[in-house]
C-alpha positions in Angstrom: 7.4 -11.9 9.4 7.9 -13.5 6.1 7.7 -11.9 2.5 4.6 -13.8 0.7 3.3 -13.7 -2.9 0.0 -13.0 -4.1 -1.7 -12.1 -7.3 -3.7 -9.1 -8.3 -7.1 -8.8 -9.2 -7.1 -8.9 -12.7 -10.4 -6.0 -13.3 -7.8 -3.5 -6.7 0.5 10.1 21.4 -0.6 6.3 22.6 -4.3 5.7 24.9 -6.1 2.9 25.7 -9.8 3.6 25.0 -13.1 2.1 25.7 -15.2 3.1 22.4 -19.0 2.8 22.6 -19.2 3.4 19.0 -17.2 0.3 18.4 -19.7 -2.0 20.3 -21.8 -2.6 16.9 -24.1 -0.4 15.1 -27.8 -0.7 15.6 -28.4 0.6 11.9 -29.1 -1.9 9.7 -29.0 0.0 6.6 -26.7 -1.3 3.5 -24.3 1.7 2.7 -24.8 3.3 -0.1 -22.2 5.9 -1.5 -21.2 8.0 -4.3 -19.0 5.6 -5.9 -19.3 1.4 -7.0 -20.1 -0.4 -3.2 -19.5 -3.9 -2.7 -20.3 -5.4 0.7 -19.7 -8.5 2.5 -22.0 -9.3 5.7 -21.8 -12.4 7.9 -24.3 -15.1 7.5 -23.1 -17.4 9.9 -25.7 -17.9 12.9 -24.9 -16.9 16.1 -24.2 -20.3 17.4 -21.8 -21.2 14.2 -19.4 -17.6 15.8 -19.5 -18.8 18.9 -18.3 -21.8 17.7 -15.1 -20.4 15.2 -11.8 -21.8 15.0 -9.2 -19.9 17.5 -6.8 -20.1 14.2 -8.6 -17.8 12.9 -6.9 -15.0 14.5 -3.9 -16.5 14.1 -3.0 -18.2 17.2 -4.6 -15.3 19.0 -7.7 -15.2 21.8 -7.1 -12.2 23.1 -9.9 -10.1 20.1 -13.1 -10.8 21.6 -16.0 -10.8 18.4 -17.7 -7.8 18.4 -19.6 -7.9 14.9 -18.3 -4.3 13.7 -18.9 -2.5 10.9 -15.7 -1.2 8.8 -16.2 1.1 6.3 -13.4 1.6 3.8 -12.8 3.8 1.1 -10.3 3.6 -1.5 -8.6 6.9 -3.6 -7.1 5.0 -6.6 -7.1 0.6 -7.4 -6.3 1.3 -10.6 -2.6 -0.8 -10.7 -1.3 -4.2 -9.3 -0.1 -2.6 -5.7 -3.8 -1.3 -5.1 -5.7 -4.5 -6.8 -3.1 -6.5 -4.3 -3.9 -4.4 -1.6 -8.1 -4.6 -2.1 -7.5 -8.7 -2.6 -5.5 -8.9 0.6 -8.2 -7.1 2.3 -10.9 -9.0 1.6 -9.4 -12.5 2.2 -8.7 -10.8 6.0 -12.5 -9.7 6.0 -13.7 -12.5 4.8 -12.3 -14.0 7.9 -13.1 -12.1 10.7 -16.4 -11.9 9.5 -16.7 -15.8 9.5 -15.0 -16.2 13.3 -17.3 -12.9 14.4 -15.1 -9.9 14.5 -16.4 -8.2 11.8 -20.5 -8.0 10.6 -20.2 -5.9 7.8 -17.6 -4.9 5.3 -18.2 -2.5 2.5 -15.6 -1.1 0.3 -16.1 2.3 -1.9 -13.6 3.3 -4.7 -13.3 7.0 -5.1 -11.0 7.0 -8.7 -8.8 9.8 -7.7 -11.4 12.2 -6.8 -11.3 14.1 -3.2 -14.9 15.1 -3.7 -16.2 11.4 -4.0 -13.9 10.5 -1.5 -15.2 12.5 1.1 -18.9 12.2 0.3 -17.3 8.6 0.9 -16.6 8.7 4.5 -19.9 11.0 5.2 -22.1 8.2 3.7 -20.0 5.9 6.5 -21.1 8.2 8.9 -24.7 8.7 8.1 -24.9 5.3 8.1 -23.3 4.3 11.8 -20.3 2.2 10.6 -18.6 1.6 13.9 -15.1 2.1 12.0 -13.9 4.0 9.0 -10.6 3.0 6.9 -9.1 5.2 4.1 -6.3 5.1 1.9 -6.6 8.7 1.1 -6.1 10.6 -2.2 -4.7 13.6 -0.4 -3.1 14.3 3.0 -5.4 17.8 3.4 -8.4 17.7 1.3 -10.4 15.6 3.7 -9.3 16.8 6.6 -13.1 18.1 7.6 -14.6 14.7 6.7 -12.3 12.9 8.9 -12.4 15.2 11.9 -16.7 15.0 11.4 -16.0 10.9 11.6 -13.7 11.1 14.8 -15.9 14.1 16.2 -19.1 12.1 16.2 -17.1 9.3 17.9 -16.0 6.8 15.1 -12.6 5.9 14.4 -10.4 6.2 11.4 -8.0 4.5 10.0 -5.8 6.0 7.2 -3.0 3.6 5.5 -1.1 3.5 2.8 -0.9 6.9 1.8 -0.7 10.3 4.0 -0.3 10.3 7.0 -3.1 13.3 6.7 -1.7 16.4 8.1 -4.8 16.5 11.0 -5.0 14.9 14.5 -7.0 13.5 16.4 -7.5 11.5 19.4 -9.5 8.9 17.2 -7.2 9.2 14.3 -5.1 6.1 13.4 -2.6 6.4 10.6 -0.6 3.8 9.4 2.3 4.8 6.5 5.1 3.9 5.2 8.6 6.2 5.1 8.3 6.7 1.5 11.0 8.8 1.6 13.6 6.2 3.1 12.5 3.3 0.5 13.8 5.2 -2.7 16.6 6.9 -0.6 18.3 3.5 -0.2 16.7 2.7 -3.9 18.6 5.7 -5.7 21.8 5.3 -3.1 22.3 1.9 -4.1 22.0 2.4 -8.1 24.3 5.8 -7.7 26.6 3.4 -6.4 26.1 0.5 -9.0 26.5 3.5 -11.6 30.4 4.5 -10.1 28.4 8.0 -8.3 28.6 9.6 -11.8 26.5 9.4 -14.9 22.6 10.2 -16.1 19.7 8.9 -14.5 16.1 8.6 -15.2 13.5 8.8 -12.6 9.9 7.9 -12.9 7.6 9.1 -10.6 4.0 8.2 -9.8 1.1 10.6 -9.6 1.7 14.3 -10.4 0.2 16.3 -7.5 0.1 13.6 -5.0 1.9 13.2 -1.5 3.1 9.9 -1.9 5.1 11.3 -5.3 6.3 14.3 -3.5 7.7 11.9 -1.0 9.3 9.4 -3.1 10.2 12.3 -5.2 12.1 13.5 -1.9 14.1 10.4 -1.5 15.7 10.7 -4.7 16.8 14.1 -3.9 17.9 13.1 -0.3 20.1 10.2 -2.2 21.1 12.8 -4.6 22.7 15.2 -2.5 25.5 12.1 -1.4 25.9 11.7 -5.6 26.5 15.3 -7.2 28.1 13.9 -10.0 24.5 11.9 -10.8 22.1 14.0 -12.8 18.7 13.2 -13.0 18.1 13.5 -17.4 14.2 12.6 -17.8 11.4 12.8 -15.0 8.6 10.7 -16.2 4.9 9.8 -14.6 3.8 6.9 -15.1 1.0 6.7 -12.4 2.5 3.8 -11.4 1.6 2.1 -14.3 3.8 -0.5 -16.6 1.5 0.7 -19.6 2.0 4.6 -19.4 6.2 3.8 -18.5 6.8 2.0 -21.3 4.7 4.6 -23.5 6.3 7.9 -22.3 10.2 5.7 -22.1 9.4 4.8 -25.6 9.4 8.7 -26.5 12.0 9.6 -24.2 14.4 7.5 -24.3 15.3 8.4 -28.3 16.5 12.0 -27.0 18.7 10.6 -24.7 22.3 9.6 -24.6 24.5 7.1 -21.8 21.9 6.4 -19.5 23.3 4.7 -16.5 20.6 4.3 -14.1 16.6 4.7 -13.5 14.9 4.6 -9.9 11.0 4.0 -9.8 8.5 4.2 -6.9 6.9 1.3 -8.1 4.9 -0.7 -10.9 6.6 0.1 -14.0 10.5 -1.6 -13.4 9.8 -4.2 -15.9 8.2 -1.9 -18.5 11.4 -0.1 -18.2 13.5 -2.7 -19.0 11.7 -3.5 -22.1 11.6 0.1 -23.2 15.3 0.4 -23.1 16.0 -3.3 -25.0 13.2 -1.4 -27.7 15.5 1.6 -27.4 18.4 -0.4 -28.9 19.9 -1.5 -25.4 21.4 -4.7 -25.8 21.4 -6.9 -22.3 24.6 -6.3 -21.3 24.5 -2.5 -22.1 21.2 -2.1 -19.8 21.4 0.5 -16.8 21.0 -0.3 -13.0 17.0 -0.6 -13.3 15.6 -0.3 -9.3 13.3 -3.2 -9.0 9.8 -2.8 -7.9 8.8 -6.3 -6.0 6.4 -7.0 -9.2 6.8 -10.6 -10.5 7.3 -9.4 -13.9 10.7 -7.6 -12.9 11.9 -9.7 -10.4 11.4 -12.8 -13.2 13.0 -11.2 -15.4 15.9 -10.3 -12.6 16.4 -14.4 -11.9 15.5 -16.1 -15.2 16.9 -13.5 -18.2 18.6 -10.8 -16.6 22.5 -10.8 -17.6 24.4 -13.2 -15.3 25.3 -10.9 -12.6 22.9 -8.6 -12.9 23.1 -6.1 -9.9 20.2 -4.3 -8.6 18.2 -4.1 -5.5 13.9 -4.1 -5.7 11.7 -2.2 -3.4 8.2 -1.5 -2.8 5.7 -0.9 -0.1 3.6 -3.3 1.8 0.5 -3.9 0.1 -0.9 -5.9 3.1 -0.8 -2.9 5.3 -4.6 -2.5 4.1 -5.5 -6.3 5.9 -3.6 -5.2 8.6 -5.2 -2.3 9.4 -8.5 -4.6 9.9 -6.7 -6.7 12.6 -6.2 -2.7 13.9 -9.6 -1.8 14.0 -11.5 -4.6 15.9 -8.4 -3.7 18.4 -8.9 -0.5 18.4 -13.0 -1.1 18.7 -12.4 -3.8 21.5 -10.5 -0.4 23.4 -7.2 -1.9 23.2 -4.0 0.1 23.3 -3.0 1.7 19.4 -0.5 4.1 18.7 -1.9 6.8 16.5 0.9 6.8 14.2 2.2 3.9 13.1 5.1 3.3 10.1 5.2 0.5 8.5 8.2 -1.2 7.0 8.5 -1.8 2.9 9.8 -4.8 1.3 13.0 -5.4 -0.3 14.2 -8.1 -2.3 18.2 -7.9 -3.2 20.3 -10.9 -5.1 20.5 -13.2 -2.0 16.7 -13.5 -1.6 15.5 -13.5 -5.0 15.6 -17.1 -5.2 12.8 -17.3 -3.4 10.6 -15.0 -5.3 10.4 -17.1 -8.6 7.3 -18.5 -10.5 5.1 -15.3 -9.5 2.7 -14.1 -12.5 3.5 -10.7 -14.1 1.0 -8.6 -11.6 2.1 -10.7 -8.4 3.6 -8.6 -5.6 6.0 -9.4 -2.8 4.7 -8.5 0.3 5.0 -8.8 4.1 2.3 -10.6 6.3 2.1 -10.2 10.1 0.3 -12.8 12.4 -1.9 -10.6 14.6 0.7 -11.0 17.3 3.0 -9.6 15.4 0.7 -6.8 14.3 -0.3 -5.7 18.2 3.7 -6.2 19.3 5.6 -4.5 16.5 2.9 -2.3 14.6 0.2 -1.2 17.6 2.9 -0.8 20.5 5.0 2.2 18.6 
């Protein structure tokens, strides 16, 4: 594994099973659903897949090309992390439909609303996808939808956020441990911070799991640091535009701030917030880094000499991988229905290597499908 760059788009237990529904749908019908669709189909001719490179797949001729059809429906790609995530995606599609693996790939946003989101995956039903991936907006509310997917024999795939609290023999999740990512965050600036003193934590998206998890980290990091009190919870949405707005208000009413955690995609709004706050350089707090270019250039290039932080974030390219995962799961391969996926961190040592990225670039980890089937699949 290696930690890559890439930039956003700037308007994104175990069984082996033999799945009939994952041979290739016989309906030709273009999806249509109840939010903005785009879809990318294969045009190759038969004799041009035949005839794709082996690199494609990354070294890898086990994947025989089945010509599925993934479905994949989106709950929010409204900051860099999700726009990263979407872009990674469809360079992976792109490629597995050229070399065969894939006929069909059709992405639907849903804009933070459960009821789109599950008319979403019914649509993917109706229609026959052979495969349906979601990054869900909640871990509960489309429980039913999912089950009707998996009941009617078509997989899903949920990443990113969740895992959804349901289960199913045809449910594959694939999460992070949200909760272990700002533990070591918050543990490592209560330490910078002497274990004593005010902190600041943003948060993400009231009312969501992922929050409530990250949220949970703090106060698992918390309970080491008593002498640490959190002064100011903001959300931001995970958004450098609403951070820097709400600091800007906040930050007037308080005093000796020492430290400020994020769950990601507002570090760098936060440092400027606090320089506008009449923070001179060497007076700024231990700002947890979020593996955005714009922070982690500011960390190596203006940063005080000595600067000591740690950055963190999770791994936008667990959306391509879950596409490796589903034409294994369709070609009956072995998955594990849960699988956790590890976040990035950057810390001094290795930020050297993360220099030159644009403002809305973020660090992230990419698997060969080797890697993917030995250290992701196999859990």
């Amino acid at each position: 594994m290696k930690l890559r760059k890439v930039t956003a788009l700037a308007a994104a237990g175990i069984m082996a099973l033999s799945l009939a529904g994952c041979g290739g749908s016989s309906n030709e019908t273009a999806a249509t659903t109840a939010a903005e669709t785009t879809t990318a189909a294969a045009t190759a001719a038969e004799e041009e897949k035949e005839e794709a490179p082996a690199e494609a797949a990354q070294g890898d001729s086990k994947a025989e090309a089945k010509g599925i059809r993934v479905g994949f429906t989106n709950s929010y790609n409204g900051n860099s992390y999700r726009q990263t995530e979407e872009k990674q995606m469809q360079i992976v599609a792109d490629q597995l439909i050229a070399d065969g693996y894939i006929s069909e790939y059709t992405v639907a946003e849903a804009n933070q609303d459960t009821a789109t989101q599950i008319s979403q995956i019914e649509d993917f039903i109706t229609q026959g996808y052979d495969i349906i991936i979601v990054d869900p907006a909640s871990t509960s509310s489309l429980n039913n939808a999912i089950m009707e997917a998996c009941d009617a024999g078509i997989p899903v795939i949920t990443v990113n956020d969740g895992p959804v609290d349901c289960d199913h023999e045809l449910l594959y999740q694939m999460f992070f441990e949200n909760e272990a990512m700002t533990q070591a965050l918050t543990e490592y600036v209560c330490e910078q911070m002497g274990g004593s003193g005010n902190l600041i934590e943003l948060r993400g998206t009231a009312g969501t799991t992922t929050d409530d998890q990250f949220h949970q980290g703090v106060l698992n990091a918390l309970e080491k640091y008593p002498d640490v009190k959190i002064v100011s919870e903001i959300y931001t949405d995970w958004t450098a535009s609403k951070a820097q707005t709400e600091l800007n208000s906040v930050l007037p009413t308080l005093s000796d701030v020492k430290g400020l955690v994020t769950q990601g995609g507002d570090a760098y709004a936060a440092v400027q917030a606090f320089l506008s706050a009449g923070y001179s350089m060497d007076d700024l707090p231990v700002i947890a880094g979020d593996n955005r270019g714009s922070f982690l250039n500011w960390w190596a290039d203006e940063a005080p000499e000595g600067y000591k932080t740690l950055s963190a974030a999770s791994n936008p390219w667990i959306g391509a991988m879950s596409l490796y995962v589903a034409v294994d799961i369709c070609n009956g391969d072995t998955v594990a229905n849960n699988m956790s996926v590890p976040f990035g961190m950057v810390d001094a040592d290795s930020l050297s290597g993360y220099t030159g990225l644009g403002d809305d670039d973020v660090a992230f980890t990419e698997m060969s499908w080797d890697d993917i089937r030995t250290q992701i699949e196999a859990q």
